[in-house]
C-alpha positions in Angstrom: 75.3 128.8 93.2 78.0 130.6 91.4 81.1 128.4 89.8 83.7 127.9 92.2 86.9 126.0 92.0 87.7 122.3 93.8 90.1 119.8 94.6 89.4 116.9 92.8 91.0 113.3 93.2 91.7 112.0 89.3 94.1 109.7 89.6 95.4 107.3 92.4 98.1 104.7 92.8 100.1 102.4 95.3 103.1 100.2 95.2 102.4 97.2 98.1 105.5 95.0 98.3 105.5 91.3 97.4 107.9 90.4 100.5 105.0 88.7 102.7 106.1 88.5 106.6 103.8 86.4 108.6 103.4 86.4 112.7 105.3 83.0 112.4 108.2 85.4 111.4 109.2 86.1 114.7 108.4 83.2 116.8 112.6 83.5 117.1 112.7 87.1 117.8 114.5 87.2 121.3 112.2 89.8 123.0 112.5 91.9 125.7 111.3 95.2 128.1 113.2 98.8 127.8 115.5 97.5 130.5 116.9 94.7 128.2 114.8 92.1 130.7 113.2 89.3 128.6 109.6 88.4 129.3 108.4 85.4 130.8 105.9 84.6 127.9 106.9 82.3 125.4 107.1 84.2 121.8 104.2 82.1 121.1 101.8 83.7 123.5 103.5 87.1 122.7 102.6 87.0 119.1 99.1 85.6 119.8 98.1 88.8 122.2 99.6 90.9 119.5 97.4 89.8 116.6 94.2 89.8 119.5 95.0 93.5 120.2 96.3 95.2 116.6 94.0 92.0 114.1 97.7 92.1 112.3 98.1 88.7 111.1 100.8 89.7 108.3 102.5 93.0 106.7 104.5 93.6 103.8 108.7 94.6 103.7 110.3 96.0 101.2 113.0 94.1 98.8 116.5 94.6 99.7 117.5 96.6 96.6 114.5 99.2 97.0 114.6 102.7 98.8 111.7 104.8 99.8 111.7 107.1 97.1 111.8 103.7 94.7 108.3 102.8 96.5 107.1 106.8 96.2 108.2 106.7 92.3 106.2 103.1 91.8 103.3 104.4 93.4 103.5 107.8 91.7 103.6 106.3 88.1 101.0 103.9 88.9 99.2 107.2 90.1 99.5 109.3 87.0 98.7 106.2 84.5 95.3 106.1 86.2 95.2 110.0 86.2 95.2 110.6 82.6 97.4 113.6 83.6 100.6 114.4 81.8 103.8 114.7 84.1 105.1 117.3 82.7 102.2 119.3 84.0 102.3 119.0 87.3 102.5 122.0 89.2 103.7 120.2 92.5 105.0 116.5 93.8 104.7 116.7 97.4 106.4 113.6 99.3 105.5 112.7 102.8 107.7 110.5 105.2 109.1 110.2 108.5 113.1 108.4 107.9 114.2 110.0 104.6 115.8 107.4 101.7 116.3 104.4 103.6 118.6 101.6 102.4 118.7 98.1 103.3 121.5 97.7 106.5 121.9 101.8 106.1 120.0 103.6 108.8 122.1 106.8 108.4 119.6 109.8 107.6 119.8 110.8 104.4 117.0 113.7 103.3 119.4 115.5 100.9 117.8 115.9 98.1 114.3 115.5 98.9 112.5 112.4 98.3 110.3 114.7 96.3 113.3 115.6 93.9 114.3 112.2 93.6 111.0 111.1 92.4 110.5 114.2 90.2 114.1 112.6 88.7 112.7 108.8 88.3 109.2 110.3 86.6 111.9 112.3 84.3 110.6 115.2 84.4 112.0 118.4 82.5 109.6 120.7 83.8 111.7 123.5 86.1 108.2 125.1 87.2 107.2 121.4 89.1 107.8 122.0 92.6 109.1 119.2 94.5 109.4 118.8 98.4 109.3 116.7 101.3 106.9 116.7 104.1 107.2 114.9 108.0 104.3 115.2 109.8 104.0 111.4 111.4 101.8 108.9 110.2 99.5 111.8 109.0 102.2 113.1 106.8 99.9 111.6 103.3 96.4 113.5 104.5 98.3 117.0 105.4 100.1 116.4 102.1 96.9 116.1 100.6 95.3 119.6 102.7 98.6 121.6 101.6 97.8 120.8 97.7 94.0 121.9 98.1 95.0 124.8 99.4 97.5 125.4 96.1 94.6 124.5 94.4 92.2 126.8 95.9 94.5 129.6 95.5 94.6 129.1 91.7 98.9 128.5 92.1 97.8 124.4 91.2 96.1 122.8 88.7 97.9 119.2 89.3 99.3 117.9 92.3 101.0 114.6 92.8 101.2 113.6 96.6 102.9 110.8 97.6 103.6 109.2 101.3 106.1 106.0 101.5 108.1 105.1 104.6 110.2 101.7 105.1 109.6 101.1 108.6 110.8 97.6 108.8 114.5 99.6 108.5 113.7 101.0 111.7 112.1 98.9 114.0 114.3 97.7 116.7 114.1 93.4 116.5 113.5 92.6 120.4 110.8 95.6 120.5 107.4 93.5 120.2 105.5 97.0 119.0 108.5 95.8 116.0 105.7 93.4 114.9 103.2 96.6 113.8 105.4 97.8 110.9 105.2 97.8 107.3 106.6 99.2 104.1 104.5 100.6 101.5 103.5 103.9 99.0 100.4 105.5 98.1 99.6 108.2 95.8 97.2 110.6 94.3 96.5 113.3 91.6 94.9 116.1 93.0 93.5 118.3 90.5 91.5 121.6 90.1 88.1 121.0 88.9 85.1 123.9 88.5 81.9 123.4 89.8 78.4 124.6 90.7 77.9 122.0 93.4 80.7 121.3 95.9 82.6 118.0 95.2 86.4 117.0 95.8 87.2 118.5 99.0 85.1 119.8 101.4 86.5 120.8 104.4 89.6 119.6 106.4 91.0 119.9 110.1 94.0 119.4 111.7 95.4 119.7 115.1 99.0 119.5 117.2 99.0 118.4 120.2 102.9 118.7 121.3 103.0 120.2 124.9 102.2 117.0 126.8 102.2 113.7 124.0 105.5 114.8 121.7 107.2 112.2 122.7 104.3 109.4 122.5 106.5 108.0 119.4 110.3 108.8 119.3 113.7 107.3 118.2 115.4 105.6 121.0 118.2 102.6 121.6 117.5 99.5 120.6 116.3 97.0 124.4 119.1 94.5 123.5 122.1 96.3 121.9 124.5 94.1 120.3 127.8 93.6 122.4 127.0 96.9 124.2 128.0 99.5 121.7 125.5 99.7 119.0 124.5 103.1 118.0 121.5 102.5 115.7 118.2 104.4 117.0 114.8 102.6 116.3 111.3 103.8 116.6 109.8 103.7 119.6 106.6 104.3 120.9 104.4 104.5 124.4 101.6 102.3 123.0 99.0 102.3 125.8 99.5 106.2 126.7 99.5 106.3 122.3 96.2 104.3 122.8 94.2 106.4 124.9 95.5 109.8 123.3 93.8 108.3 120.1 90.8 107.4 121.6 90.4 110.9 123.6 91.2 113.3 120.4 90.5 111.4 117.2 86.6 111.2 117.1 86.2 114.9 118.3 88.6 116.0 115.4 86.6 113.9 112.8 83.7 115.4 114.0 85.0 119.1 114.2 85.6 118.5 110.4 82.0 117.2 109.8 80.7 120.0 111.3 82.9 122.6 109.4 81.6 120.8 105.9 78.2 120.9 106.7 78.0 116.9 106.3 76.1 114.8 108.4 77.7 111.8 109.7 74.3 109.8 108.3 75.9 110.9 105.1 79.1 109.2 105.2 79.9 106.1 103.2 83.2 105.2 104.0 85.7 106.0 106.9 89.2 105.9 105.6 91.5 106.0 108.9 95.0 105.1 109.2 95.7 101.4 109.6 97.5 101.9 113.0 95.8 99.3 114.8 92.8 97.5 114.5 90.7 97.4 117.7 91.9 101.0 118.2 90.3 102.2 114.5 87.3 100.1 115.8 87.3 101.9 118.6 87.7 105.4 117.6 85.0 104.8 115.2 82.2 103.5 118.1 83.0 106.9 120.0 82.7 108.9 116.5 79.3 107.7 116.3 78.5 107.9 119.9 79.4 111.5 120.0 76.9 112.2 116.9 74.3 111.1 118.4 74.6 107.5 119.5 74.2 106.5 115.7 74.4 102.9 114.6 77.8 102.1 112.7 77.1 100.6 109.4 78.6 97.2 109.0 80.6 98.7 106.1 81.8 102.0 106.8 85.1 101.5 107.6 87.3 99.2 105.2 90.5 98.1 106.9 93.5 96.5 105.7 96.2 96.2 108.1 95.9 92.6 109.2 97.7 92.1 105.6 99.1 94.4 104.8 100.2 96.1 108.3 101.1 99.6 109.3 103.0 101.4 106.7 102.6 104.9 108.1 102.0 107.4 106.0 101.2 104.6 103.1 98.1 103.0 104.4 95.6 105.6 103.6 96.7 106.3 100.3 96.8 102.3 99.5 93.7 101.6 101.1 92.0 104.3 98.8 93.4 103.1 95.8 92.5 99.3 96.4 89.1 100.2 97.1 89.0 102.7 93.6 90.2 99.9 91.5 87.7 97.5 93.4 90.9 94.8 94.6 89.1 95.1 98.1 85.9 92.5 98.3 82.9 94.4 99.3 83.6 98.1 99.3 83.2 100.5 96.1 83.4 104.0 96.7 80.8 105.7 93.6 80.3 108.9 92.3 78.6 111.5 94.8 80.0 109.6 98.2 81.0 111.6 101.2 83.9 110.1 102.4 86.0 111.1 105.5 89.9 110.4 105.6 91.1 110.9 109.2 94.7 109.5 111.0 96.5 110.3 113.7 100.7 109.8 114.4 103.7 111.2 115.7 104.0 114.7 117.3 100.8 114.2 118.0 99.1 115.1 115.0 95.7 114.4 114.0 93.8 115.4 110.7 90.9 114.6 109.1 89.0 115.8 105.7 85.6 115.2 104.1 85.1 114.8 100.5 83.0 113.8 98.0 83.3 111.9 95.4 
């Protein structure tokens, strides 16, 4: 096989905040329906169906005096220390969020400059040739990120690229929502890097679909259920959870698939599954019906390593993180080693789906 060139993870890093928020957390939260109507349940049994349906027993906030781009930066030096890389050589610094620099009791939008360029500022880079820009795509913002730079790379226009995803979503999640209870804070980054080969490795093969027609508006900003005194203007994310549910269910395991077919990997071959930490029993799910559609294959015990009943969901951070944790071995009982197939899948606002295989 002739030489060919890849897209190569070298370097990885994360930034998980120290601010530990526990279930107990909210057993005062005064929650209600989208008409403002409280439930009947005590907060007690609220909170207890919650951890039953999403395994979230805790999630992480950001401190008070950090912004998004201060999580992105953390995660992106901790990124290229691993890497080896020098800064000043990267060709791009892709950032992917959903609610732009968010400041503690500011929920204004504020995307100008990009996250990117803010980063590219805190890394001190002199370099006018390091592109730096944002990217929204919902929670699957990190992975298309991640499919953007191998394209670059492919194209010979990269030879380094720094992606990063960060969001602060405890800054906008309304307090009497109980989906509130879901969201995290975090950043996760990688070094993606052109390597030459004989054999394919890094990146295999990647797919992505939009479905927008009928399920845009399965997660969207809305009015807080209980605004204070009638006249607060603050929008929160919202979400349809159960219709959000179902979509997942229907699309997700077909799109992984659709990429295993394009790489030419069997799912026998696969030795981790790296999804989004959106919910638990739902990732559990979606990975029973990925196995059923290939065949009615038996799901390894350890195939997919999950982290969201600690650390939450942090949107576009969690796939990022989780990779990193597992690369630096702080997650008991899964390595990923040289010549895995791994496949990185998640699914989020708009709705977007994506998945890609690659190999260690």
């Amino acid at each position: 096989m002739s030489e060919k060139t890849y897209s190569v993870i070298c370097g990885t890093g994360k930034y998980i905040p120290t601010k530990i928020i526990s279930n107990e957390a909210f057993l005062n939260n005064h929650f209600t329906d989208a008409s403002g109507k409280a439930f009947s349940e005590p907060n007690v049994e609220i909170i207890e169906k919650f951890e039953q349906i999403t395994t979230i027993r805790q999630r992480r906030y950001a401190d008070d005096n950090m912004t998004t781009s201060d999580l992105g930066w953390l995660a992106a030096e901790d990124a290229l220390k691993s890497s080896g890389v020098e800064r000043e050589n990267l060709d791009y610094i892709i950032f992917a969020h959903n609610f732009g620099e968010l400041r503690n009791g500011n929920m204004g939008v504020d995307i100008l400059p990009s996250l990117a360029a803010r980063v590219k500022k805190k890394l001190n880079i002199v370099n006018p040739n390091t592109i730096a820009y944002d990217l929204p795509f919902g929670c699957p913002g990190w992975l298309q990120a991640m499919i953007q730079a191998d394209y670059y790379v492919k194209s010979g226009d990269a030879h380094n690229v720094l992606v990063i995803g960060a969001d602060i979503l405890s800054r906008i999640s309304d307090p009497h929502d109980r989906d509130s209870m879901i969201y995290a804070d975090g950043a996760g980054a990688t070094l993606l890097a052109s390597q030459k080969s004989n054999t394919p490795i890094g990146i295999l093969a990647h797919k992505t679909r939009s479905d927008t027609l009928e399920h845009s508006e399965m997660l969207f900003m809305g009015n807080s259920y209980l605004p204070e005194n009638g006249t607060k203007e603050s929008i929160y994310l919202k979400m349809y959870g159960k219709k959000l549910y179902q979509y997942a269910l229907n699309y997700v395991p077909g799109a992984i698939q659709a990429c295993l077919h394009k790489s030419g990997v069997s799912l026998s071959e696969i030795k981790k599954v790296l999804i989004h930490q959106a919910n638990g029993k739902m990732d559990d799910a979606i990975l029973n019906r990925l196995y059923k559609l290939e065949g009615n294959l038996s799901v390894p015990i350890d195939v997919m390593p999950m982290t969201i009943s600690w650390l939450g969901n942090s949107s576009v951070a969690t796939v990022p993180t989780l990779l990193d944790l597992i690369l630096k071995k702080e997650l008991d009982a899964h390595q990923i080693e040289k010549g895995d197939k791994i496949i990185f899948a998640s699914v989020g606002a708009g709705m977007n789906i994506n998945a890609m295989v690659y190999q260690a």
